[in-house]
N, CA, C and O atoms as CSV, one atom per row, in Angstrom:
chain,resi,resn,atom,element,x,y,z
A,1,UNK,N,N,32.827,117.001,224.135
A,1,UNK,CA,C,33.687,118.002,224.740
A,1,UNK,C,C,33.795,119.189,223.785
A,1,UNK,O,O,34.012,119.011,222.587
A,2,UNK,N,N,33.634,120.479,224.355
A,2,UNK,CA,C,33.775,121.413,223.240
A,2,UNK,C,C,35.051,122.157,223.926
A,2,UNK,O,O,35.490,122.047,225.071
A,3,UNK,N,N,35.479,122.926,222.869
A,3,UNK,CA,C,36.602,123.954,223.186
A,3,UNK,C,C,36.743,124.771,222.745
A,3,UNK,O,O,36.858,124.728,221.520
A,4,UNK,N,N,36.854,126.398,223.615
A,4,UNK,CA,C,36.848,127.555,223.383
A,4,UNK,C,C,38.157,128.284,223.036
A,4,UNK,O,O,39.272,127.786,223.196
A,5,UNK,N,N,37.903,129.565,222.523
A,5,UNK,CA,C,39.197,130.315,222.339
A,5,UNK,C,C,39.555,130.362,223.582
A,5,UNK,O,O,40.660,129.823,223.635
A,6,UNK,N,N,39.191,130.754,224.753
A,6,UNK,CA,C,39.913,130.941,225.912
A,6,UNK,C,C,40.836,129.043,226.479
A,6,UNK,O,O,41.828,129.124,227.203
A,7,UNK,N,N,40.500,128.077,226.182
A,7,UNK,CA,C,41.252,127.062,226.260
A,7,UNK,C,C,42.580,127.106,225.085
A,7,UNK,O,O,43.761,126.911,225.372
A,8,UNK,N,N,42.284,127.273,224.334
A,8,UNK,CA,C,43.393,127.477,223.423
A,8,UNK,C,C,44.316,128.634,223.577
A,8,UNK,O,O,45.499,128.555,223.246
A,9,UNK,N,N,43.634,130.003,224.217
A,9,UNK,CA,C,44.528,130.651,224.819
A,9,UNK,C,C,45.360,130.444,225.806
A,9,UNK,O,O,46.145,131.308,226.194
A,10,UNK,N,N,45.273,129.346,226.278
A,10,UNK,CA,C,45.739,129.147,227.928
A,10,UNK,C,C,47.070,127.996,227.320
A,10,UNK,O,O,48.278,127.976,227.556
A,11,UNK,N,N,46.230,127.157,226.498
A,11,UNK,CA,C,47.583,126.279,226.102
A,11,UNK,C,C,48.694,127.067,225.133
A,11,UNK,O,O,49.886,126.784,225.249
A,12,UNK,N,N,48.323,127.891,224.342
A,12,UNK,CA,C,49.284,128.769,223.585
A,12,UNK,C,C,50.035,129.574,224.967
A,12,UNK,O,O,51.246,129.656,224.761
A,13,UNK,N,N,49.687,130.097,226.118
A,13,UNK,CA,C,50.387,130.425,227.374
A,13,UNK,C,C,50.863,129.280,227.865
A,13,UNK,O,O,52.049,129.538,227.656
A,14,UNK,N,N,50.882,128.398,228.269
A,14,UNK,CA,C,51.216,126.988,228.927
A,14,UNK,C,C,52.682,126.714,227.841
A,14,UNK,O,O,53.884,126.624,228.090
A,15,UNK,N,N,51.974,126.651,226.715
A,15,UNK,CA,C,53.236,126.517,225.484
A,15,UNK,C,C,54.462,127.323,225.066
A,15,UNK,O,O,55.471,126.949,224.468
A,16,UNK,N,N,53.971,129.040,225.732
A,16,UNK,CA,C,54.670,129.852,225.596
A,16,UNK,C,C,54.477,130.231,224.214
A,16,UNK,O,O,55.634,130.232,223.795
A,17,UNK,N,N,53.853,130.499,223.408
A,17,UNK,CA,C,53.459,130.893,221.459
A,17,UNK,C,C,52.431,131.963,222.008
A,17,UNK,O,O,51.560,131.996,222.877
A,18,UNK,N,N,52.942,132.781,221.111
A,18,UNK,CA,C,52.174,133.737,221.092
A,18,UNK,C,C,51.255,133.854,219.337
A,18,UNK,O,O,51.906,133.635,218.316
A,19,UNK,N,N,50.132,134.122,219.285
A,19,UNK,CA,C,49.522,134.438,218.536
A,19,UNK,C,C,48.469,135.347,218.139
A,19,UNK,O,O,47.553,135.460,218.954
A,20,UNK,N,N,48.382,136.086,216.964
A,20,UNK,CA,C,47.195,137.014,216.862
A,20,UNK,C,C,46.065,136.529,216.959
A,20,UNK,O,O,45.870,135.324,217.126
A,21,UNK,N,N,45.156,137.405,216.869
A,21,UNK,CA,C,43.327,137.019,216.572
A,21,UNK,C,C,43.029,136.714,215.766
A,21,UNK,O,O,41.885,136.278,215.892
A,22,UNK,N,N,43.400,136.636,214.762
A,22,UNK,CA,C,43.409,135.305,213.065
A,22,UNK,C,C,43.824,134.369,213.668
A,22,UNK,O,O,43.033,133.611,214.229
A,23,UNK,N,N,45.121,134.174,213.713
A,23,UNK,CA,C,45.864,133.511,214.069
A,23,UNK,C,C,44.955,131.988,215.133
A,23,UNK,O,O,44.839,130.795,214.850
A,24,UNK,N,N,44.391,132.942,216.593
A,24,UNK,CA,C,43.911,131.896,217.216
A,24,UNK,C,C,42.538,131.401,216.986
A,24,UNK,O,O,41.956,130.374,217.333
A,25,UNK,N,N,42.160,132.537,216.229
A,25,UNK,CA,C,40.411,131.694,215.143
A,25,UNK,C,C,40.492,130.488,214.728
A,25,UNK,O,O,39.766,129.494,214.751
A,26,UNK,N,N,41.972,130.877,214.168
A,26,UNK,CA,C,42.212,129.445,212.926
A,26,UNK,C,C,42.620,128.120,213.899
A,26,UNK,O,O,42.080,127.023,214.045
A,27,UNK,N,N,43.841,128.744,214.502
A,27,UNK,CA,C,44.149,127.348,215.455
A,27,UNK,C,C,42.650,126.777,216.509
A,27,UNK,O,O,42.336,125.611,216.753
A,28,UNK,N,N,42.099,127.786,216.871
A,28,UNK,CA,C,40.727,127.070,217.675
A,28,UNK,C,C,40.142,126.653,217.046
A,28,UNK,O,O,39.925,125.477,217.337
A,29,UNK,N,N,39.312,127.237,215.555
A,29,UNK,CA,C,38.748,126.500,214.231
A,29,UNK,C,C,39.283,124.436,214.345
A,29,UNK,O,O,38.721,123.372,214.603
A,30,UNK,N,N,40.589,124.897,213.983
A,30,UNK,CA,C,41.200,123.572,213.706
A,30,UNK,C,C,41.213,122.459,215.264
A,30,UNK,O,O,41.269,121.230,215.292
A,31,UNK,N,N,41.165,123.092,216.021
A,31,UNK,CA,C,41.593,122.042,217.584
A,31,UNK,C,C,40.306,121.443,217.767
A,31,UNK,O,O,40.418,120.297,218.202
A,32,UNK,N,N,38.626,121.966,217.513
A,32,UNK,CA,C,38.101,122.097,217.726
A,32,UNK,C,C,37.730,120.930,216.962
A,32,UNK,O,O,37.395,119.856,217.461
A,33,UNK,N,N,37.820,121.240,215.481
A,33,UNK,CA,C,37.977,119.762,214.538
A,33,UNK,C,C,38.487,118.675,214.514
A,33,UNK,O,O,38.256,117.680,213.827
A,34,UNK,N,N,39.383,118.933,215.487
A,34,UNK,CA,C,40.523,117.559,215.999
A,34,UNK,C,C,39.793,117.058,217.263
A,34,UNK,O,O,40.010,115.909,217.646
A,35,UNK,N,N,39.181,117.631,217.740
A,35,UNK,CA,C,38.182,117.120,219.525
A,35,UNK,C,C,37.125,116.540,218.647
A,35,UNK,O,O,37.111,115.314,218.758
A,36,UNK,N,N,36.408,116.911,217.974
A,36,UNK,CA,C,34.980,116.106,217.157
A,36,UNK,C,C,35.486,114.667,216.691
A,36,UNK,O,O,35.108,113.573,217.110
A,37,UNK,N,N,36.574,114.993,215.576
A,37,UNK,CA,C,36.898,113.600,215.443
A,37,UNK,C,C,37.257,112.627,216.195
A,37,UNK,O,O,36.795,111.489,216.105
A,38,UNK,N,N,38.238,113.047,217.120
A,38,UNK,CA,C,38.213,112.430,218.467
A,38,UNK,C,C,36.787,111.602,219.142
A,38,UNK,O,O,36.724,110.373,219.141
A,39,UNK,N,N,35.727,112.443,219.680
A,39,UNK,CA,C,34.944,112.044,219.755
A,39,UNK,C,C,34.374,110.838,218.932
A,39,UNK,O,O,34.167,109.663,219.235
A,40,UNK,N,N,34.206,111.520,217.840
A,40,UNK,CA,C,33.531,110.365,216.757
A,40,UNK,C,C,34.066,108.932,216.866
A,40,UNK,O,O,33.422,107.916,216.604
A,41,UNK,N,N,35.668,109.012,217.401
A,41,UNK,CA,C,36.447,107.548,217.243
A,41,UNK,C,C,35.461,106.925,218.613
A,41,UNK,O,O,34.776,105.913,218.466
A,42,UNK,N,N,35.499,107.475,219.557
A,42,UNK,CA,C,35.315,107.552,220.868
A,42,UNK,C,C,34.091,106.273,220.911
A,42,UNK,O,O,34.200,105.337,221.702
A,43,UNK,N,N,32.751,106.412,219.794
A,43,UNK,CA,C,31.456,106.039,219.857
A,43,UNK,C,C,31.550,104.742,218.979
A,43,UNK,O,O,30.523,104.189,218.586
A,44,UNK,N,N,33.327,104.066,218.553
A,44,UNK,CA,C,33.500,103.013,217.681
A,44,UNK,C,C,33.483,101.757,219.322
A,44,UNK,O,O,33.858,101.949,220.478
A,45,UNK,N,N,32.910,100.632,218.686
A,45,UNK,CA,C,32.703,99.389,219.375
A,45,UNK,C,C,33.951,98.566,219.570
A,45,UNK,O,O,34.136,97.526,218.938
A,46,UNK,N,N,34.661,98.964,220.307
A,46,UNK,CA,C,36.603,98.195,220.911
A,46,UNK,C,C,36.477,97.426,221.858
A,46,UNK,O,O,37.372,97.544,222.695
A,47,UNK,N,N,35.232,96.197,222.205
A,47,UNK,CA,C,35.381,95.712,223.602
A,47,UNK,C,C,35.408,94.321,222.689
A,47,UNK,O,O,34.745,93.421,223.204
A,48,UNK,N,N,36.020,93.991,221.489
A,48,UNK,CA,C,36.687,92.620,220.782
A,48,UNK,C,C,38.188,93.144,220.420
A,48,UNK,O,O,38.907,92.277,219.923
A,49,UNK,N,N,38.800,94.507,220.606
A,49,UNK,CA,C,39.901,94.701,220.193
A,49,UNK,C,C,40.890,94.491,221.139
A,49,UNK,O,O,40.967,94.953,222.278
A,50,UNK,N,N,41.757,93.626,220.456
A,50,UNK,CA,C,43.193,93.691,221.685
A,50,UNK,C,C,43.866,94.583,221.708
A,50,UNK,O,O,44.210,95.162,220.678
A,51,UNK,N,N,44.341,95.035,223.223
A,51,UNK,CA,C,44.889,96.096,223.050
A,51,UNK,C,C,46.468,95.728,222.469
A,51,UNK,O,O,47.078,94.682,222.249
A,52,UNK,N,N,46.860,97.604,222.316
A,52,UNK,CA,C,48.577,96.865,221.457
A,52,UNK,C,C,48.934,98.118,221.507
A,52,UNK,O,O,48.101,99.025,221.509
A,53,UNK,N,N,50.655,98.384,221.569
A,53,UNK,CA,C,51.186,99.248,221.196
A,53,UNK,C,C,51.619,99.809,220.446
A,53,UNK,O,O,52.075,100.941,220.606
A,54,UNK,N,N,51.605,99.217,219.465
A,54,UNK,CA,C,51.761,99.698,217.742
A,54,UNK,C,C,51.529,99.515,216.836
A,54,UNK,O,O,52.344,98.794,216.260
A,55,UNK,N,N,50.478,99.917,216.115
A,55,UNK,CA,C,49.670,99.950,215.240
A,55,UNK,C,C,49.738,98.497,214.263
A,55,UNK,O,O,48.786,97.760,214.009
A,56,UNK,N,N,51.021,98.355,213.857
A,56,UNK,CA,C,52.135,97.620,213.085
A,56,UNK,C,C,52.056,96.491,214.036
A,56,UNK,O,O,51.597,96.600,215.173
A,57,UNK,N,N,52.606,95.210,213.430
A,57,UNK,CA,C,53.082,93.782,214.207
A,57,UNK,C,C,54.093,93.900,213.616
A,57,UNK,O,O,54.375,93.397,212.528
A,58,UNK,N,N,55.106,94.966,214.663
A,58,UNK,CA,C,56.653,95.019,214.486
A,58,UNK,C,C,57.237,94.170,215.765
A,58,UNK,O,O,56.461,94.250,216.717
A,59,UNK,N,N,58.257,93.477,216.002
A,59,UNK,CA,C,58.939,93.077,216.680
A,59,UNK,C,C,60.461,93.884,216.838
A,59,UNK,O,O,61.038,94.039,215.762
A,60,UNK,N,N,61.029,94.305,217.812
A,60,UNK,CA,C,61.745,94.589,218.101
A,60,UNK,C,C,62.402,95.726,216.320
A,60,UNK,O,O,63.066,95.508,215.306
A,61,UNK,N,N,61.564,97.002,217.023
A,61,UNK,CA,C,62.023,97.859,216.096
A,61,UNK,C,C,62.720,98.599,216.180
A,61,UNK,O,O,63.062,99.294,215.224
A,62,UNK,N,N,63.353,98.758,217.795
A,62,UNK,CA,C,64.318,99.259,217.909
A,62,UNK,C,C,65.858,98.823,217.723
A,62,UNK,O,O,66.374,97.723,217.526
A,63,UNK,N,N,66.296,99.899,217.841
A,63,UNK,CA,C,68.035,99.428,217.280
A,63,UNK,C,C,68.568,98.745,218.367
A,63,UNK,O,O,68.178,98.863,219.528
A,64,UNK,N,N,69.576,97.941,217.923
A,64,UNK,CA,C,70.282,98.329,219.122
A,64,UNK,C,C,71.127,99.024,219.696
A,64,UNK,O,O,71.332,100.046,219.041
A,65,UNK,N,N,72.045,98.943,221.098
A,65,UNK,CA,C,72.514,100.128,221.907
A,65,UNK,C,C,74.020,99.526,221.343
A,65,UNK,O,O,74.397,98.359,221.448
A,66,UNK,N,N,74.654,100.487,220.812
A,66,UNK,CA,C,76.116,100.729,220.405
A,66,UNK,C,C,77.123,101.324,221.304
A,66,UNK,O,O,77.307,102.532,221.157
A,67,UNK,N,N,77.807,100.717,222.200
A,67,UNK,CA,C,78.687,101.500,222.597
A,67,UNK,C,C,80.008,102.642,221.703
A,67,UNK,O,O,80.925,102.134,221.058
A,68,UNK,N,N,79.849,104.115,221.840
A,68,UNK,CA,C,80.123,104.229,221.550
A,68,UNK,C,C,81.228,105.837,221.828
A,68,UNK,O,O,80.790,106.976,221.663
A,69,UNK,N,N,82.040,105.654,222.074
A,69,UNK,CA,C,82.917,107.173,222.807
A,69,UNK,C,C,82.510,108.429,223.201
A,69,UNK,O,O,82.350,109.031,222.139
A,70,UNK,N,N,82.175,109.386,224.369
A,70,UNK,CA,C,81.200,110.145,224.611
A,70,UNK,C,C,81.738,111.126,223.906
A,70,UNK,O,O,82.800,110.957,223.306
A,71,UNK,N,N,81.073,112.279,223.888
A,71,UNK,CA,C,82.149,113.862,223.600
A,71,UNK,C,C,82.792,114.801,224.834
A,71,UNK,O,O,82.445,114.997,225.999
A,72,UNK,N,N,83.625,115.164,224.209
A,72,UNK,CA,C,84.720,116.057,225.564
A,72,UNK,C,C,83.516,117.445,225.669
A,72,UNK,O,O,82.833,118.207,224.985
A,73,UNK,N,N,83.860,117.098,226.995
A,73,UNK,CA,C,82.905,118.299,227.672
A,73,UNK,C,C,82.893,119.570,227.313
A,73,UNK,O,O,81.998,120.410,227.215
A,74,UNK,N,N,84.620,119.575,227.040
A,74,UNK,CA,C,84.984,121.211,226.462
A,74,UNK,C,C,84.194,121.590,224.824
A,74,UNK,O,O,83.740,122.573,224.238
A,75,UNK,N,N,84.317,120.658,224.673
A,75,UNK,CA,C,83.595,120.673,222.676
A,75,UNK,C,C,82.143,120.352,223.198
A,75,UNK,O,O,81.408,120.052,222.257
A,76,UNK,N,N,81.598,120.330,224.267
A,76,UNK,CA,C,80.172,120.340,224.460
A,76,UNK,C,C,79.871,121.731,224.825
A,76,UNK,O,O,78.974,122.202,224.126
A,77,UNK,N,N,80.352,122.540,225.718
A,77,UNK,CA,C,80.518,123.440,226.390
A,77,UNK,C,C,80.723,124.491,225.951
A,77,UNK,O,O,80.442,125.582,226.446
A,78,UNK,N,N,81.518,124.126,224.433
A,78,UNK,CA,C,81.717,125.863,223.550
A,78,UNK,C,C,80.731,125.936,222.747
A,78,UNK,O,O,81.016,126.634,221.774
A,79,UNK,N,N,79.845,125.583,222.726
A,79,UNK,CA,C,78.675,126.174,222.040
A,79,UNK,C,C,77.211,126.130,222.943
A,79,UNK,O,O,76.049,126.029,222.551
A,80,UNK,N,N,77.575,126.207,223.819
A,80,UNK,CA,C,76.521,127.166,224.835
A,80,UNK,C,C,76.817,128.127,225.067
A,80,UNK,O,O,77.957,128.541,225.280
A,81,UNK,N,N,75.389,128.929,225.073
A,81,UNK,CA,C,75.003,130.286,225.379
A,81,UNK,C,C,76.010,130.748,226.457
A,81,UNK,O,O,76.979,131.486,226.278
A,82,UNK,N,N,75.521,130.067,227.830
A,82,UNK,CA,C,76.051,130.290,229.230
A,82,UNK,C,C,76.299,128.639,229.408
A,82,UNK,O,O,75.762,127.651,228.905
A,83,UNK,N,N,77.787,128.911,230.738
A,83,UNK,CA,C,78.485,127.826,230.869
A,83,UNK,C,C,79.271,127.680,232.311
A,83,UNK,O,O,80.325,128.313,232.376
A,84,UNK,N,N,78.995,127.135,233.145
A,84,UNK,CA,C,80.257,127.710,234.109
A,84,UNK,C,C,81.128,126.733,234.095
A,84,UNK,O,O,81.432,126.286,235.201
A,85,UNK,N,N,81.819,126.080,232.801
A,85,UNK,CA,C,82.825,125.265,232.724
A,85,UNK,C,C,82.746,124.047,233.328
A,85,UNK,O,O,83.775,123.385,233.469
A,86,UNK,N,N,81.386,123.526,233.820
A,86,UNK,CA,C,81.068,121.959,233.979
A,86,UNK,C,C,79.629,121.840,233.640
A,86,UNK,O,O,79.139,120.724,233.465
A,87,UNK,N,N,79.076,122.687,233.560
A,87,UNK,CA,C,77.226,122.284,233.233
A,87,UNK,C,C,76.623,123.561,232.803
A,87,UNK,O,O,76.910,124.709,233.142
A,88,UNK,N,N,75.583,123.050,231.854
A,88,UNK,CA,C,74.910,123.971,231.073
A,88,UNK,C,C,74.206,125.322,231.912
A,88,UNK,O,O,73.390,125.040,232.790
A,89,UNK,N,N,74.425,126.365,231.726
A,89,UNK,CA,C,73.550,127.248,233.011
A,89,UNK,C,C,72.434,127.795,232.164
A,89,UNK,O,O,72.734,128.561,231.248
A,90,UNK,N,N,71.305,127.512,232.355
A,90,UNK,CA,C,69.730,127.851,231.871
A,90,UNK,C,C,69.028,128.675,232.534
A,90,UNK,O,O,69.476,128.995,233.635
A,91,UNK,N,N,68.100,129.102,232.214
A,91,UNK,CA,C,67.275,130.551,233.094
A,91,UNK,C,C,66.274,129.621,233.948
A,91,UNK,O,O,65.649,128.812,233.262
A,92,UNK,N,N,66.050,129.604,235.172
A,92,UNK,CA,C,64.868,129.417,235.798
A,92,UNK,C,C,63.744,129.279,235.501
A,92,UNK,O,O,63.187,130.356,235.288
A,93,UNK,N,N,62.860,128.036,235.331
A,93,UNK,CA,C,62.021,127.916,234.641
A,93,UNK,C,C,60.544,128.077,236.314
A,93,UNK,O,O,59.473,128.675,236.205
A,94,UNK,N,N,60.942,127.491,237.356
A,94,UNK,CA,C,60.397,126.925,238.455
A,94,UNK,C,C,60.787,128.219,239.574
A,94,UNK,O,O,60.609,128.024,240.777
A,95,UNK,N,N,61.140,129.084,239.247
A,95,UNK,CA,C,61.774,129.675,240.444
A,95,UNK,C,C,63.616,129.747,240.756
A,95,UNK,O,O,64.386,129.014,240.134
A,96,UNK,N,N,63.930,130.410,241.451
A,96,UNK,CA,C,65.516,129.866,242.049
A,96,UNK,C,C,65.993,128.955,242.291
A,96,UNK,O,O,67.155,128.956,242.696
Protein backbone atom coordinates (compact mmCIF):
# COMPACT_ATOMS: atom_id res chain seq x y z
CA UNK A 1 0.00 0.00 0.00
CA UNK A 2 1.56 3.31 -0.72
CA UNK A 3 0.53 6.77 0.49
CA UNK A 4 0.52 10.10 -0.92
CA UNK A 5 0.61 13.69 0.24
CA UNK A 6 -2.85 14.09 -1.01
CA UNK A 7 -4.05 11.08 1.54
CA UNK A 8 -2.44 12.70 4.31
CA UNK A 9 -3.96 15.85 3.27
CA UNK A 10 -7.38 14.59 3.52
CA UNK A 11 -6.79 12.98 6.98
CA UNK A 12 -5.12 16.25 8.38
CA UNK A 13 -8.87 17.71 6.92
CA UNK A 14 -10.88 14.75 8.35
CA UNK A 15 -8.75 15.59 11.65
CA UNK A 16 -9.24 19.17 11.34
CA UNK A 17 -4.93 20.15 11.73
CA UNK A 18 -3.81 22.24 9.67
CA UNK A 19 -0.30 22.12 8.37
CA UNK A 20 2.43 23.71 6.16
CA UNK A 21 4.41 22.17 3.20
CA UNK A 22 7.37 21.11 5.51
CA UNK A 23 5.25 20.36 7.79
CA UNK A 24 3.19 17.70 5.55
CA UNK A 25 6.59 16.35 3.75
CA UNK A 26 7.59 15.34 7.09
CA UNK A 27 4.31 13.91 8.42
CA UNK A 28 3.84 11.98 4.85
CA UNK A 29 7.75 11.09 5.01
CA UNK A 30 6.91 9.52 8.42
CA UNK A 31 3.16 7.80 7.70
CA UNK A 32 4.59 6.40 4.83
CA UNK A 33 7.32 4.65 7.10
CA UNK A 34 4.71 3.51 9.42
CA UNK A 35 2.58 1.71 6.21
CA UNK A 36 6.04 -0.21 5.12
CA UNK A 37 6.53 -1.47 8.45
CA UNK A 38 3.16 -2.38 8.67
CA UNK A 39 3.44 -4.23 5.68
CA UNK A 40 6.61 -5.94 6.56
CA UNK A 41 4.67 -7.36 9.86
CA UNK A 42 1.94 -8.28 7.38
CA UNK A 43 4.45 -11.10 5.39
CA UNK A 44 5.25 -12.72 9.23
CA UNK A 45 3.82 -16.53 9.39
CA UNK A 46 0.62 -16.22 12.33
CA UNK A 47 -1.42 -19.30 11.24
CA UNK A 48 0.28 -21.20 14.81
CA UNK A 49 -0.47 -17.94 16.74
CA UNK A 50 -3.35 -17.69 19.14
CA UNK A 51 -5.14 -15.00 18.89
CA UNK A 52 -5.31 -12.60 22.19
CA UNK A 53 -6.06 -9.34 23.38
CA UNK A 54 -3.20 -8.26 25.14
CA UNK A 55 -0.02 -8.57 24.46
CA UNK A 56 0.63 -9.39 28.34
CA UNK A 57 -1.08 -12.61 30.22
CA UNK A 58 -2.83 -10.07 32.42
CA UNK A 59 -5.95 -11.17 34.11
CA UNK A 60 -8.36 -8.84 35.09
CA UNK A 61 -6.45 -5.52 34.80
CA UNK A 62 -8.99 -3.55 35.26
CA UNK A 63 -10.07 -1.80 38.42
CA UNK A 64 -12.80 -2.11 39.87
CA UNK A 65 -16.14 0.07 39.68
CA UNK A 66 -16.36 2.28 42.95
CA UNK A 67 -19.41 3.75 43.72
CA UNK A 68 -18.91 6.93 44.16
CA UNK A 69 -21.06 10.57 44.60
CA UNK A 70 -21.68 12.33 41.20
CA UNK A 71 -20.92 16.20 40.83
CA UNK A 72 -23.65 18.99 41.10
CA UNK A 73 -24.55 20.00 37.79
CA UNK A 74 -24.18 23.64 38.74
CA UNK A 75 -20.23 23.07 39.51
CA UNK A 76 -20.32 21.14 36.15
CA UNK A 77 -21.96 23.84 34.28
CA UNK A 78 -19.78 26.88 35.45
CA UNK A 79 -17.05 26.11 33.55
CA UNK A 80 -18.51 25.77 30.20
CA UNK A 81 -18.08 27.90 27.44
CA UNK A 82 -21.98 27.84 26.60
CA UNK A 83 -24.72 26.39 28.87
CA UNK A 84 -28.40 26.60 28.92
CA UNK A 85 -28.50 25.62 32.60
CA UNK A 86 -29.08 21.75 32.05
CA UNK A 87 -26.68 20.57 29.18
CA UNK A 88 -23.59 21.42 27.56
CA UNK A 89 -24.47 23.58 24.25
CA UNK A 90 -21.70 22.71 21.45
CA UNK A 91 -21.49 23.99 17.83
CA UNK A 92 -22.92 21.64 15.22
CA UNK A 93 -20.73 19.27 14.08
CA UNK A 94 -23.48 17.22 11.55
CA UNK A 95 -25.66 20.01 10.63
CA UNK A 96 -28.75 21.51 12.83
Amino acid sequence: MSLTRQDVEKVALLARLRFDDAELDKITEHMVQIVQYVDKLSELNTEEVEPMAHALDIHNALAEDELRPSLLRDEVLKNAPKHDGEYFLVPAVLGE
